[in-house]
C-alpha atoms as one frame of an Amber mdcrd trajectory, in Angstrom:
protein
  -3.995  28.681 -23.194  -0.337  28.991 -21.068   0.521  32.733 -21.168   3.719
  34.331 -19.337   2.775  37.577 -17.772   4.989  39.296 -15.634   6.919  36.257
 -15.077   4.296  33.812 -13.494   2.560  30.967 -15.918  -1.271  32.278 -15.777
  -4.245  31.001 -17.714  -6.236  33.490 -19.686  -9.657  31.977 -21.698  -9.279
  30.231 -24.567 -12.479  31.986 -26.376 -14.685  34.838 -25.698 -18.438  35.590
 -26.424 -18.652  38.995 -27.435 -21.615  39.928 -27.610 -24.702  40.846 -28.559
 -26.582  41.819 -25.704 -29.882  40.453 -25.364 -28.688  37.925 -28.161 -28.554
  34.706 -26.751 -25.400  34.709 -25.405 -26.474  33.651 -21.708 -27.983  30.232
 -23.112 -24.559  30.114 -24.923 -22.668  30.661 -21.812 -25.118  27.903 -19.961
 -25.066  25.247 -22.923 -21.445  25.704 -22.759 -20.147  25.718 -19.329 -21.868
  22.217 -19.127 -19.519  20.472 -21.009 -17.179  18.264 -19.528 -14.325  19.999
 -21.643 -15.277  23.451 -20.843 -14.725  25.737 -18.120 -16.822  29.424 -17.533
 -16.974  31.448 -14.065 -19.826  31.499 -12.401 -20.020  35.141 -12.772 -21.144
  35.285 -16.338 -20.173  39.024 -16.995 -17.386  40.079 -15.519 -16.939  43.125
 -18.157 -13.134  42.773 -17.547 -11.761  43.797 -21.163 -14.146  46.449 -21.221
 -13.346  48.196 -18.475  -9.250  46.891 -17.335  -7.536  49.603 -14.680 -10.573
  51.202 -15.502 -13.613  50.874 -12.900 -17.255  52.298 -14.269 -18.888  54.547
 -12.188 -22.057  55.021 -13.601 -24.618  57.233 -12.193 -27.866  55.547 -13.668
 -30.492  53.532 -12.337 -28.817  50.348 -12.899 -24.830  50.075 -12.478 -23.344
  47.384 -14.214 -22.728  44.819 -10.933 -19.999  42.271 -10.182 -17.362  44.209
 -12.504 -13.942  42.764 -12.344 -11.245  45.176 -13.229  -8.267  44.108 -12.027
  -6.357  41.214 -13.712  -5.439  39.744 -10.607  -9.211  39.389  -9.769  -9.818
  37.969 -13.623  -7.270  35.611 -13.452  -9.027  33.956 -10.074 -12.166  33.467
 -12.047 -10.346  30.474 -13.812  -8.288  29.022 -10.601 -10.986  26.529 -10.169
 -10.916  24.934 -13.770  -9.199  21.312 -14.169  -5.979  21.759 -16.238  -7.370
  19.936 -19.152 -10.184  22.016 -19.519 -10.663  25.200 -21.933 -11.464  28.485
 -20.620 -14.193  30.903 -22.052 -15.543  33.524 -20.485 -19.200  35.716 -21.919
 -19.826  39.656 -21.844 -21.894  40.979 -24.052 -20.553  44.263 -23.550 -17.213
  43.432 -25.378 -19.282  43.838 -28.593 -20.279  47.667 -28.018 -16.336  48.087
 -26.373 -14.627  46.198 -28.974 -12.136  49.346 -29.609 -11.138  49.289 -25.866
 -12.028  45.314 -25.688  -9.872  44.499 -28.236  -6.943  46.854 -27.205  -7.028
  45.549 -23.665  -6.677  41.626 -24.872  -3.537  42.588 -26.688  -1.784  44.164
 -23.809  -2.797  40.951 -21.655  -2.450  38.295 -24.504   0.765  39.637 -25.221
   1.510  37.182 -28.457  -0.847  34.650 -27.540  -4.144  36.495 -28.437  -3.537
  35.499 -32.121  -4.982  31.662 -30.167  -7.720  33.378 -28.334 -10.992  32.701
 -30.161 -14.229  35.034 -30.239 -17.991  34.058 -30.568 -20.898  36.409 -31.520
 -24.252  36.218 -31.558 -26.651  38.706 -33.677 -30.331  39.336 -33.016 -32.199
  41.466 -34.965 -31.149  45.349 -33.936 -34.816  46.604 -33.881 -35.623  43.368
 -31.430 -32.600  43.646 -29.161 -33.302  47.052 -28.761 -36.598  46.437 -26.999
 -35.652  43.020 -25.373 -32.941  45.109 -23.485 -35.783  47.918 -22.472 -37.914
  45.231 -21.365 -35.396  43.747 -18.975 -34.528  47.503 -17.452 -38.395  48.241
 -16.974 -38.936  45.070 -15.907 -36.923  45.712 -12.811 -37.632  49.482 -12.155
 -34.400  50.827 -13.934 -35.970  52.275 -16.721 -38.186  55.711 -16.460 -39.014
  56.552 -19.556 -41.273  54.562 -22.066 -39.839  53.389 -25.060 -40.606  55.820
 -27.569 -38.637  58.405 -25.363 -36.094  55.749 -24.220 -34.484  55.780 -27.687
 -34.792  58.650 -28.755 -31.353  59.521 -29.919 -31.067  62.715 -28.209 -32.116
  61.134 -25.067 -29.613  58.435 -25.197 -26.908  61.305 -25.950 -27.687  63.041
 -22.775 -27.923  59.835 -20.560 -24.438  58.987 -21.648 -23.173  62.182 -21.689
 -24.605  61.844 -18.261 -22.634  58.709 -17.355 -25.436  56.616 -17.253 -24.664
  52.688 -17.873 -23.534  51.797 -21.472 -26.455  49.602 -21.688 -28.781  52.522
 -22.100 -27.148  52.885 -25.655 -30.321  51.188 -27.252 -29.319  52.357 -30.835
 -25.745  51.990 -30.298 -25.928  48.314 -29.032 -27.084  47.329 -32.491 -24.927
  49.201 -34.728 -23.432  45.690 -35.101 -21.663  46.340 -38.791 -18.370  48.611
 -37.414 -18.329  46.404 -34.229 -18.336  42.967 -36.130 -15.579  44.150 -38.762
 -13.562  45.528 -36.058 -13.419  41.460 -34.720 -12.983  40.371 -37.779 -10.160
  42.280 -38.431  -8.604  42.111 -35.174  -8.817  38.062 -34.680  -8.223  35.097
 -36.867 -10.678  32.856 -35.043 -13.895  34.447 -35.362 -16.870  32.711 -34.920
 -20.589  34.601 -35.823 -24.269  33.456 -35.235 -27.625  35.002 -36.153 -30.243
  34.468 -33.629 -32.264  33.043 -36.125 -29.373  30.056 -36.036 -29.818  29.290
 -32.554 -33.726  29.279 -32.539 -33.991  27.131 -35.642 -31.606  24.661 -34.398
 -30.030  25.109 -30.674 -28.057  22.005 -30.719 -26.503  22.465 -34.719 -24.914
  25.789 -32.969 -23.945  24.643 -29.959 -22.493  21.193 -31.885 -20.601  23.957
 -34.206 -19.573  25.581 -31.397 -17.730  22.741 -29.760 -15.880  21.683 -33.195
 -14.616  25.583 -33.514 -12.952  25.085 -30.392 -11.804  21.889 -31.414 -13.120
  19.381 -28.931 -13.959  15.900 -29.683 -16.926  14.160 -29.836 -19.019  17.502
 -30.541 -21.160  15.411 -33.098 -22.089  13.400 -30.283 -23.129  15.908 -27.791
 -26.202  16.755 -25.784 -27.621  19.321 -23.374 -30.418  18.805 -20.964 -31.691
  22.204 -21.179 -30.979  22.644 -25.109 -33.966  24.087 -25.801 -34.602  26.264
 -22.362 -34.409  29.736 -22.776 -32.218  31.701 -20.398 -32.255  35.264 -18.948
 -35.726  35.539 -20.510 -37.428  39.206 -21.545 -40.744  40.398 -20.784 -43.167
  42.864 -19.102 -44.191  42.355 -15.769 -47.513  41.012 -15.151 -48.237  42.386
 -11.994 -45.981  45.878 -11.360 -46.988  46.031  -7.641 -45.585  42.630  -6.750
 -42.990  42.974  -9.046 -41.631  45.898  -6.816 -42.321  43.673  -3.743 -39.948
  40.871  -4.881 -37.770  43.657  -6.247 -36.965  45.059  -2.056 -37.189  41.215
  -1.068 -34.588  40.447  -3.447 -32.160  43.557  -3.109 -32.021  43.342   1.218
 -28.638  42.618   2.757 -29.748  39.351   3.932 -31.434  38.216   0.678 -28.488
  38.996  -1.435 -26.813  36.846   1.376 -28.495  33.696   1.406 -28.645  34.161
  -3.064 -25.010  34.309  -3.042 -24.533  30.962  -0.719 -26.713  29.100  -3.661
 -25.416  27.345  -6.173 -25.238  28.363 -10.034 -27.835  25.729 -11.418 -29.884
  26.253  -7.908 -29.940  30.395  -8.586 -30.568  29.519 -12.353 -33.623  27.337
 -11.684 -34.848  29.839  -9.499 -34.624  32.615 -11.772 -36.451  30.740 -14.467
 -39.179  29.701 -12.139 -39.770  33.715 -11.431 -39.393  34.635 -14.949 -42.548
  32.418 -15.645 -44.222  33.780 -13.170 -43.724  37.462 -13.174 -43.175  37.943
 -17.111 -45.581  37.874 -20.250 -45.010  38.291 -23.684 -45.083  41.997 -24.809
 -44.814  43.305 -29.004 -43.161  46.610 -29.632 -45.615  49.158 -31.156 -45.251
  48.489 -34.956 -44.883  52.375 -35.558 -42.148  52.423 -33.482 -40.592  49.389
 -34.911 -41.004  50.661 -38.640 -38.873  53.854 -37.251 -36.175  51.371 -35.866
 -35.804  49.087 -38.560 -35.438  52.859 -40.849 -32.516  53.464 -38.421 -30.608
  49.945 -38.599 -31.222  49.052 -41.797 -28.078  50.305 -43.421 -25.976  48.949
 -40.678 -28.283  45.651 -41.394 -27.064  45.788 -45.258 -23.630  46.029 -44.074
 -23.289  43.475 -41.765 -25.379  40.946 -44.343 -22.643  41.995 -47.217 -19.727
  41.157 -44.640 -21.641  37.863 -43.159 -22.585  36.048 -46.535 -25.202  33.930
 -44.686 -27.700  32.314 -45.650 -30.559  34.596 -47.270 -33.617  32.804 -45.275
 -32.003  33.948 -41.989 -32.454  37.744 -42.854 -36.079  37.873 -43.046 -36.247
  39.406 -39.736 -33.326  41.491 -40.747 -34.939  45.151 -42.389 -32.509  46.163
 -45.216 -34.542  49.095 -46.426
């Protein structure tokens, strides 16, 4: 997509994934950027519409990293990409923003952001909720167990706080207000239930490719189509957990990592996901409270959605 801004021809992406955290989008972003036809940054997230002329400064234990705020900096994300490729670009906090998201691609689109095409991905609120406190214990960044961790009055004083956005557990899947406001916004809207991309990774991806009209997508394949990326989980063993954890996070470490290539860092991450995570349930009480919360925002977003009925099942309405 050829945009003038402030005189110079610049390309901006072609499509966006929104959002939602926790969702799938990674394995999106991954199933994606290997296409011939496609090109993403390697930096997955760089938060830019969230937070343009705008730089977080969270004071939590995890600030959001790699956060690209200036347009010059967001336009150099695409300089590598052949001129006959499109652009997309994934950050799942775009979904939460998507009043200052959605502002912010007007005032860079200019007239072109009526082209610019969004893709979201839904999981289950009550699900993502404890898939994204899994991945902040995981790593030390969360204090508080999960019972306390979203508890609403808690989450109002982390934020009042300035802790990390992320933190919003509840807020994160409030998805009905957020989806509309997309909807709205953007002719080109694309939406996904998690459910979709479980039952059938390669109809998505497939549907994917034909919404942002490239040929052949009856035709293509993925190597990895059914690998799961940016996996959640408890840690097995806490103690070497915090090991790796100082390994990982020393000046030299975070060296050599950033000299690796994207599929090399990928493979590696996968490898110590398998090793260092196992498969934990959310207390059903707690769940049963969560599923109270969401499920009027659930019964919202279903009415706007009109999918299928089979792919709410894990969807609480009442």
């Amino acid at each position: 997509m050829k945009v003038t801004l402030e005189s110079l021809n610049v390309r901006l992406p072609d499509f966006l994934i929104v959002g939602a955290a926790k969702s799938g989008t990674t394995s999106l972003y991954y199933y994606l950027n290997r296409h011939p036809a496609i090109f993403m940054p390697e930096i997955k997230e760089p938060w830019f519409f969230s937070f343009k002329d705008n730089p977080p400064c969270f004071q939590s234990p995890e600030p959001l990293h790699h956060v690209i705020w200036k347009l010059e900096d967001f336009l150099h994300l695409f300089s590598p990409a052949a001129e006959d490729q499109l652009l997309g670009e994934a950050s799942p906090s775009y979904l939460y923003t998507c009043d200052t998201t959605i502002q912010n691609i007007r005032d860079v689109y200019g007239d072109a952001w009526r082209k610019l095409k969004i893709i979201i991905i839904l999981r289950s609120p009550s699900e993502r909720a404890w898939s994204q406190y899994l991945h902040f214990f995981k790593w030390f960044m969360e204090p508080l167990p999960f019972p306390e961790a979203i508890d609403p009055g808690i989450i109002r004083q982390r934020l009042d706080a300035n802790w990390n956005i992320f933190y919003d557990y509840r807020g994160f899947g409030e998805y009905d207000r957020q989806v509309r406001a997309y909807i709205e916004a953007f002719p080109h809207v694309k939406i996904y239930l998690y459910e979709e991309l479980q039952q059938d990774t390669l109809a998505v991806v497939r549907d994917i490719l034909r919404f942002l009209d490239i040929p052949g997508a009856e035709d293509y394949t993925h190597p990895n189509i059914s690998r799961v990326f940016n996996r959640s989980g408890a840690t097995r063993n806490r103690f070497m957990a915090s090991i790796f954890k100082e390994v990982i996070h020393n000046p030299l470490s975070r060296y050599m990592i950033k000299t690796l290539g994207g599929e090399t860092k990928r493979k590696i991450r996968s490898l110590l996901d398998a090793m260092f995570l196992k498969r934990q349930q959310i207390d059903p009480a707690i769940k049963e409270e969560l599923d109270r919360y969401f499920a009027p925002h659930n019964r919202e977003l279903k009415n706007l959605l009109q999918k299928d009925e089979a792919l709410w099942q894990n969807w609480p309405m009442s």
